[in-house]
N, CA, C and O atoms as a GROMACS GRO file, in nm:
protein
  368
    1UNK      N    1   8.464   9.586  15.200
    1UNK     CA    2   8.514   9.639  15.076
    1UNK      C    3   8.408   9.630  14.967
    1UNK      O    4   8.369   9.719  14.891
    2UNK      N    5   8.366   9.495  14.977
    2UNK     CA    6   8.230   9.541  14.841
    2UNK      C    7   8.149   9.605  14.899
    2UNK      O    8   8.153   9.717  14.849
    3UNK      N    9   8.052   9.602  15.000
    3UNK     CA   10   7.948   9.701  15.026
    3UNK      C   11   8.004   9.862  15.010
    3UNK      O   12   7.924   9.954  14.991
    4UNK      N   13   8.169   9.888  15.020
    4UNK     CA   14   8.173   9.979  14.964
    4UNK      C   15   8.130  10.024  14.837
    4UNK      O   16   8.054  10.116  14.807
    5UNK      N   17   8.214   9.914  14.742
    5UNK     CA   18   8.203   9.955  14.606
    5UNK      C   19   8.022   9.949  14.558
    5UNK      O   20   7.985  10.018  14.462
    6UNK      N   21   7.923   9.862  14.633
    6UNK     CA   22   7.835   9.890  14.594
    6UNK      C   23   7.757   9.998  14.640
    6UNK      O   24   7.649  10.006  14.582
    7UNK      N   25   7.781  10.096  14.742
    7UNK     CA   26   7.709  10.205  14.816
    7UNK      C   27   7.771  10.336  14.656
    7UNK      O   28   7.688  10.399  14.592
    8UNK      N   29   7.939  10.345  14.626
    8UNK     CA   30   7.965  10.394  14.524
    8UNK      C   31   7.908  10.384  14.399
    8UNK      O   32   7.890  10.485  14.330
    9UNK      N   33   7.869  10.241  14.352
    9UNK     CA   34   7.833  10.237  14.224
    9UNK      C   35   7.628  10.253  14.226
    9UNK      O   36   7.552  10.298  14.140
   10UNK      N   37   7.604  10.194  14.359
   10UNK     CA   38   7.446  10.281  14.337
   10UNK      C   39   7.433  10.438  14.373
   10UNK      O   40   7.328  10.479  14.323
   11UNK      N   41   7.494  10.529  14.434
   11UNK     CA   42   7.535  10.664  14.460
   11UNK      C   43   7.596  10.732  14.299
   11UNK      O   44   7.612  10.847  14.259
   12UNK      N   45   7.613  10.636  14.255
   12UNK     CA   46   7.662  10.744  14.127
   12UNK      C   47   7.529  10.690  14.035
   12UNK      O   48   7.481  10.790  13.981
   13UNK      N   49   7.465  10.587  14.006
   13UNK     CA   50   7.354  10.552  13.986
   13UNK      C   51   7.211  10.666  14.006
   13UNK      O   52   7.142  10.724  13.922
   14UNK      N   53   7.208  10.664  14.103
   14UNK     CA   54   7.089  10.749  14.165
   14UNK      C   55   7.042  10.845  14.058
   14UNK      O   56   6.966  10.820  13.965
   15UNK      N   57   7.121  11.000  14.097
   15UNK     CA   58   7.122  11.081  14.069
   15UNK      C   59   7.081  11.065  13.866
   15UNK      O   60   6.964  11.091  13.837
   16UNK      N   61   7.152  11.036  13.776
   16UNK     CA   62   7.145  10.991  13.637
   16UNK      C   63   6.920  10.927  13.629
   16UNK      O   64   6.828  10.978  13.565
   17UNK      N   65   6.921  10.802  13.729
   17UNK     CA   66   6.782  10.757  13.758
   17UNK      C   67   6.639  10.888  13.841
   17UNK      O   68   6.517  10.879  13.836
   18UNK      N   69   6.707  10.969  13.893
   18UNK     CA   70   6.622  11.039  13.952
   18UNK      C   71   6.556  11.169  13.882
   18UNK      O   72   6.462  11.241  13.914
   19UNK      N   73   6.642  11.169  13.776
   19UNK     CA   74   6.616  11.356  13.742
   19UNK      C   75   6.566  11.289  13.556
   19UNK      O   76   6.643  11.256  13.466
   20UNK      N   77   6.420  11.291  13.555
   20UNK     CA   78   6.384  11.279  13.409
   20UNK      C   79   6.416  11.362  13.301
   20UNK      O   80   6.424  11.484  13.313
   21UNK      N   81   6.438  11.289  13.177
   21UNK     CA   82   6.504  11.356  13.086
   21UNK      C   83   6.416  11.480  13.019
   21UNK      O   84   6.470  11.584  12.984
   22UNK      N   85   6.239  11.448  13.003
   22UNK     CA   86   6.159  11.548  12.972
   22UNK      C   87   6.094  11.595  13.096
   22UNK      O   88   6.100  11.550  13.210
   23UNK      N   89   6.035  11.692  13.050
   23UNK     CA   90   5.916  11.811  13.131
   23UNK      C   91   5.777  11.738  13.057
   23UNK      O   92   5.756  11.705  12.940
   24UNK      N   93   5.712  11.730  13.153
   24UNK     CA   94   5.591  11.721  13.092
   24UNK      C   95   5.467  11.800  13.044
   24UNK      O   96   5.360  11.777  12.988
   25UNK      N   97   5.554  11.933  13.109
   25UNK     CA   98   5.473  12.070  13.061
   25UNK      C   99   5.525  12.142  12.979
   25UNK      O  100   5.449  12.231  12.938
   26UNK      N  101   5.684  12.142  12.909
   26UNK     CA  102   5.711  12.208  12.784
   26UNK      C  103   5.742  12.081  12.658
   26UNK      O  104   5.710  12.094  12.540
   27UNK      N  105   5.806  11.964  12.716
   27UNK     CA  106   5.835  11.882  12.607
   27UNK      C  107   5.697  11.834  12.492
   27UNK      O  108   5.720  11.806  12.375
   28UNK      N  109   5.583  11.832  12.542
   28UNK     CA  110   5.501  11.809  12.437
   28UNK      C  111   5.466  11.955  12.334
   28UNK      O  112   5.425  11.930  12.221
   29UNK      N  113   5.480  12.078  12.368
   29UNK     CA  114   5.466  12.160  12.292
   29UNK      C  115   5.595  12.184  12.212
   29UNK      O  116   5.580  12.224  12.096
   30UNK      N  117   5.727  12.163  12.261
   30UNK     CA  118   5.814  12.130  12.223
   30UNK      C  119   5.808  12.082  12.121
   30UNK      O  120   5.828  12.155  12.024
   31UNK      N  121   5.775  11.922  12.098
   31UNK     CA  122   5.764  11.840  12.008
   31UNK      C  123   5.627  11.841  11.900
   31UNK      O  124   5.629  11.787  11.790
   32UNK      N  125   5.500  11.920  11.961
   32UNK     CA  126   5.449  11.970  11.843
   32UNK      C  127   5.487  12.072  11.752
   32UNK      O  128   5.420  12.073  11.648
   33UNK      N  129   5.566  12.149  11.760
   33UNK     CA  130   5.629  12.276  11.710
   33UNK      C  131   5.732  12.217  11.614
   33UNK      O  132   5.735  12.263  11.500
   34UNK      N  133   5.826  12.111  11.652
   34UNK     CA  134   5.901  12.035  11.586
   34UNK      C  135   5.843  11.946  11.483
   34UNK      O  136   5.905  11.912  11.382
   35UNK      N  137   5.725  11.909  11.510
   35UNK     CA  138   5.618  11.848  11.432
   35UNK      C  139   5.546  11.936  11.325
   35UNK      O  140   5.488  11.891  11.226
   36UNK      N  141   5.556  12.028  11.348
   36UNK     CA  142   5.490  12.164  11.306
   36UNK      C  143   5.572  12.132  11.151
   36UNK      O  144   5.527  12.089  11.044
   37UNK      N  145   5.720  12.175  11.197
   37UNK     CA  146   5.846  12.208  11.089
   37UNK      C  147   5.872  12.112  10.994
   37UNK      O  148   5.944  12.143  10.899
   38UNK      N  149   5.816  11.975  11.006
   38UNK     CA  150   5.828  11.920  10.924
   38UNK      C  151   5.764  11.827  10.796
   38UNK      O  152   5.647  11.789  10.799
   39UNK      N  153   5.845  11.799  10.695
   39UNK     CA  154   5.708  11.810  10.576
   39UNK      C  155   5.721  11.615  10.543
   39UNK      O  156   5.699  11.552  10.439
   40UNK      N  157   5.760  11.572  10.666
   40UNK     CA  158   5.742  11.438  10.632
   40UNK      C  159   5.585  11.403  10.689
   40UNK      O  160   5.591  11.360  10.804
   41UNK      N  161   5.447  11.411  10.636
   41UNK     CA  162   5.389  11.370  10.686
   41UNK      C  163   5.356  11.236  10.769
   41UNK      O  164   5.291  11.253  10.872
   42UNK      N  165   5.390  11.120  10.740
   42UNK     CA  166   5.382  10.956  10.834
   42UNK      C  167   5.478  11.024  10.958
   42UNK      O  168   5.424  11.024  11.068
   43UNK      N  169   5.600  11.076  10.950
   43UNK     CA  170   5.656  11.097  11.058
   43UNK      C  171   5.592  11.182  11.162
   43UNK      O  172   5.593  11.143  11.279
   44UNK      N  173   5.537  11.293  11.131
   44UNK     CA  174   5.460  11.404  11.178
   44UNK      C  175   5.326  11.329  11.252
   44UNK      O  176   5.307  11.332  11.374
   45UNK      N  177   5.244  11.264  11.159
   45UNK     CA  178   5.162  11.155  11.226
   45UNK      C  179   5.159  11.076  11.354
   45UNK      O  180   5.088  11.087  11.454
   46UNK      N  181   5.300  10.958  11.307
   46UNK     CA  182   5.356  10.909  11.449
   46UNK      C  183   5.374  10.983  11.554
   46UNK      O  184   5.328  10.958  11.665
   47UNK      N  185   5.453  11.094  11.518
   47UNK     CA  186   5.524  11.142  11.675
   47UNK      C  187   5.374  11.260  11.699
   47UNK      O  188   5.411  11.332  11.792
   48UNK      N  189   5.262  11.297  11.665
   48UNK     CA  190   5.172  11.348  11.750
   48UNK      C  191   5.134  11.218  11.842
   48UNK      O  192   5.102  11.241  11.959
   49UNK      N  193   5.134  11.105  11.802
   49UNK     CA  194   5.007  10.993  11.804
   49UNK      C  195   5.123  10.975  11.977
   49UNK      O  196   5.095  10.959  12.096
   50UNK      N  197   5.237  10.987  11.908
   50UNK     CA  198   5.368  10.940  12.058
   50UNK      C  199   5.351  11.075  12.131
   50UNK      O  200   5.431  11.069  12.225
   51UNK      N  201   5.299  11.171  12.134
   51UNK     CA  202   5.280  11.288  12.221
   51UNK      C  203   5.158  11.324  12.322
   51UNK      O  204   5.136  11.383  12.428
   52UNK      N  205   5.072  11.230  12.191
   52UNK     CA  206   4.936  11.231  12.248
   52UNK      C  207   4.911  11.121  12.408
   52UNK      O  208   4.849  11.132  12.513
   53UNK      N  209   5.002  11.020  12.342
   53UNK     CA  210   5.018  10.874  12.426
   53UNK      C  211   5.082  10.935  12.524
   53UNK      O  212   5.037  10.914  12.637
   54UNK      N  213   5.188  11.014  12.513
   54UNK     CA  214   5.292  11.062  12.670
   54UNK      C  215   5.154  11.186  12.770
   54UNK      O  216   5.109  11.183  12.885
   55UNK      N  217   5.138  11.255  12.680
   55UNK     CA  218   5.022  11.372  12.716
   55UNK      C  219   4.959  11.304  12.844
   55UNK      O  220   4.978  11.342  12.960
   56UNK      N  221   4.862  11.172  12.792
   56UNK     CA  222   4.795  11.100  12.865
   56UNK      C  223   4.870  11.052  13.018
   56UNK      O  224   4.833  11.086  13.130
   57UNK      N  225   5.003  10.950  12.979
   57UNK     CA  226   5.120  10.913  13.042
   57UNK      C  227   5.098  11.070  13.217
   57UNK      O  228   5.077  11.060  13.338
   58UNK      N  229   5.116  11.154  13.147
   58UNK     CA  230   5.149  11.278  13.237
   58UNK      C  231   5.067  11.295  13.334
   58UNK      O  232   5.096  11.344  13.443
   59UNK      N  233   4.930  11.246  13.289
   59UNK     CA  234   4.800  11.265  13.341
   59UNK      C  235   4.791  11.181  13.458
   59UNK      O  236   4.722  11.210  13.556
   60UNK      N  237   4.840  11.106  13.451
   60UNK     CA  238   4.829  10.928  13.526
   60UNK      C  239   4.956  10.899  13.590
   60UNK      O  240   5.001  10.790  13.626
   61UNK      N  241   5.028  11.065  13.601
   61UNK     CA  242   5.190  11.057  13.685
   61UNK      C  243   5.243  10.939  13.678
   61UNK      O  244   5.246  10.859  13.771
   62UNK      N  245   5.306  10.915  13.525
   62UNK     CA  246   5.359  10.812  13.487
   62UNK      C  247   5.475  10.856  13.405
   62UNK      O  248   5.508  10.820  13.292
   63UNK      N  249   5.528  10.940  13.484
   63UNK     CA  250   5.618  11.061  13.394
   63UNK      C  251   5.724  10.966  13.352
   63UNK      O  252   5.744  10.976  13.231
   64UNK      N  253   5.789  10.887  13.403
   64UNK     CA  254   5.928  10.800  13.338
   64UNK      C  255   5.867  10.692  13.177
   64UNK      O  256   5.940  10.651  13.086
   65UNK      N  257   5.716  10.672  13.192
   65UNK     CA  258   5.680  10.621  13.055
   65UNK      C  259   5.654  10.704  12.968
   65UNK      O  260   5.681  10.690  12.849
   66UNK      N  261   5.594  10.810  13.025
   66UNK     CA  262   5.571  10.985  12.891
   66UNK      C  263   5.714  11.020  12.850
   66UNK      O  264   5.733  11.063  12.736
   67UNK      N  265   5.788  11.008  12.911
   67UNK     CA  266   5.968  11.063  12.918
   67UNK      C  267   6.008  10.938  12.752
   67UNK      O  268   6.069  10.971  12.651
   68UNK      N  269   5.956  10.820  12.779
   68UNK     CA  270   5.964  10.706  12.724
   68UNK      C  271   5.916  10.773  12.566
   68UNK      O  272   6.002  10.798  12.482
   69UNK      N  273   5.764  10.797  12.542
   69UNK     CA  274   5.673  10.808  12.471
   69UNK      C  275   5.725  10.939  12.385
   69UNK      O  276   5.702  10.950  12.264
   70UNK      N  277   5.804  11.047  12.470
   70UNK     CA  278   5.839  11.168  12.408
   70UNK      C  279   5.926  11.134  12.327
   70UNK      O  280   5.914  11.142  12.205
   71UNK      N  281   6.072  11.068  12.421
   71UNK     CA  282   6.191  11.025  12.319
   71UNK      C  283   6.129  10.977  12.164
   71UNK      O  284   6.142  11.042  12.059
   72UNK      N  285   6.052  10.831  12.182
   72UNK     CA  286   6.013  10.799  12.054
   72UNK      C  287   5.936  10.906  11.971
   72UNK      O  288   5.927  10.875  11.852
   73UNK      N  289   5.886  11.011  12.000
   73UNK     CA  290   5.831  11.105  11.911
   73UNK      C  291   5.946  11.168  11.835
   73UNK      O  292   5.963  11.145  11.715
   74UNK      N  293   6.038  11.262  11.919
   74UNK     CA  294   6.173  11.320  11.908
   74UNK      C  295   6.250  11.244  11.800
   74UNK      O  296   6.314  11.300  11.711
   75UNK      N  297   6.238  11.101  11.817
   75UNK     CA  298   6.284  10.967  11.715
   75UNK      C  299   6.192  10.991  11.570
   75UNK      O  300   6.252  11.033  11.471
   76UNK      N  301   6.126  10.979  11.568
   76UNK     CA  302   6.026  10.957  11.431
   76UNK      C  303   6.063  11.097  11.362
   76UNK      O  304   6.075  11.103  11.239
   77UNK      N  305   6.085  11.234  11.459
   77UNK     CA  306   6.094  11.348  11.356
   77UNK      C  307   6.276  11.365  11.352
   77UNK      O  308   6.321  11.475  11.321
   78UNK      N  309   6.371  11.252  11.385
   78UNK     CA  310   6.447  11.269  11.360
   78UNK      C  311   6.534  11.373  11.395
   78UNK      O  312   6.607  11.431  11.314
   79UNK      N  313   6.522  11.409  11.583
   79UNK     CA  314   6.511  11.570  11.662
   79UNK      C  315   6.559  11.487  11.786
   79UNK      O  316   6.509  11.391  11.845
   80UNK      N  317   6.686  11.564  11.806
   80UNK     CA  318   6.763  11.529  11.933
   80UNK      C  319   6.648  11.600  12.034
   80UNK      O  320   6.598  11.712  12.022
   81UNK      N  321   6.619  11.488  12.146
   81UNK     CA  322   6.559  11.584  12.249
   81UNK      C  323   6.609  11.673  12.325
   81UNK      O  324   6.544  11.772  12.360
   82UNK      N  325   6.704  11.655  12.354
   82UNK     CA  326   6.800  11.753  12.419
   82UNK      C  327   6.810  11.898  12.322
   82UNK      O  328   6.825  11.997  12.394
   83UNK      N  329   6.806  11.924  12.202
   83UNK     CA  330   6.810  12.059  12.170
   83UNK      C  331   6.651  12.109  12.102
   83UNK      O  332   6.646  12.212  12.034
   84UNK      N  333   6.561  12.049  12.120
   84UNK     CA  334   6.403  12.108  12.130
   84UNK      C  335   6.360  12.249  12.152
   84UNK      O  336   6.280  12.323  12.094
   85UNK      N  337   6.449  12.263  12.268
   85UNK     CA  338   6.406  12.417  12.310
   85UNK      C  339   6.440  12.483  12.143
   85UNK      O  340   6.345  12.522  12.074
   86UNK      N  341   6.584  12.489  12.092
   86UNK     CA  342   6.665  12.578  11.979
   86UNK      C  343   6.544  12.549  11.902
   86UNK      O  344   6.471  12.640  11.863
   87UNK      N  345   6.508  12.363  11.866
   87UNK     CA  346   6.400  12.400  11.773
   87UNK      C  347   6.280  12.474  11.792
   87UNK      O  348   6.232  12.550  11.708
   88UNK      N  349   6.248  12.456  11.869
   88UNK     CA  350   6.102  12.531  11.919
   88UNK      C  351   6.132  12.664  11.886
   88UNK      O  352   6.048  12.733  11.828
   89UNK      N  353   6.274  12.720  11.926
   89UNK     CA  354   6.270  12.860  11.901
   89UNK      C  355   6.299  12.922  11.753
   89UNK      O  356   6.243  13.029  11.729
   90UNK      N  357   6.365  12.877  11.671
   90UNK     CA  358   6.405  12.847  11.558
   90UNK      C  359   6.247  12.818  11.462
   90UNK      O  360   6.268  12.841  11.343
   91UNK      N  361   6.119  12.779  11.487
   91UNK     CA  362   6.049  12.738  11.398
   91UNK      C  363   5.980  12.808  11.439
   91UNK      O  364   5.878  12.757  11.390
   92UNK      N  365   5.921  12.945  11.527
   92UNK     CA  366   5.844  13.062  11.560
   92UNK      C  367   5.872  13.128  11.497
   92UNK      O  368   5.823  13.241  11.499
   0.00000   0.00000   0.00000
C-alpha cells in the first residue's frame, strides 16, 4: 500500500520536474524586450545582468539554473514569466 502511494505521488511529481519553465532560445530575448519597455533604470540593469548570467547558464546546459536566473530577471522588471510572449509582442 505505501509503495503504492509513493509510485503515485512521485508519478505526479515527475512530469511538473521534467518540462522547464523557460526556453533558452526565446526567453532571453523575451526578457530583453521587456527590459526594453521599461523606464525603471536599476531594474532594467539587474534583470540584463540576470539574463546575461542565464545566457551563460544555457551555454554550460545548465538549463534548470538559467530557468532559475530568468525568473529572477522577469522578478526585478516586475513581468509574469508566463505572459512574456504578450509582452514581447505588445512592445514591437
Amino acid at each position: 500500500m505505501i509503495v503504492r502511494f509513493l509510485f503515485a505521488v512521485s508519478a505526479l511529481a515527475t512530469p511538473a520536474l521534467a518540462a522547464p519553465v523557460t526556453n533558452c532560445v526565446t526567453t532571453p530575448a523575451q526578457l530583453r524586450a521587456a527590459a526594453a519597455g521599461t523606464t525603471d533604470v536599476a531594474a532594467q540593469r539587474k534583470a540584463l545582468m540576470f539574463v546575461a548570467t542565464g545566457e551563460k547558464l544555457c551555454t554550460d546546459n545548465a538549463n534548470f539554473e538559467a530557468s532559475q536566473k530568468f525568473a529572477a530577471a522577469a522578478k526585478a522588471l516586475k513581468v509574469d514569466i508566463a505572459v512574456l510572449p504578450s509582452v514581447t509582442a505588445t512592445a514591437q
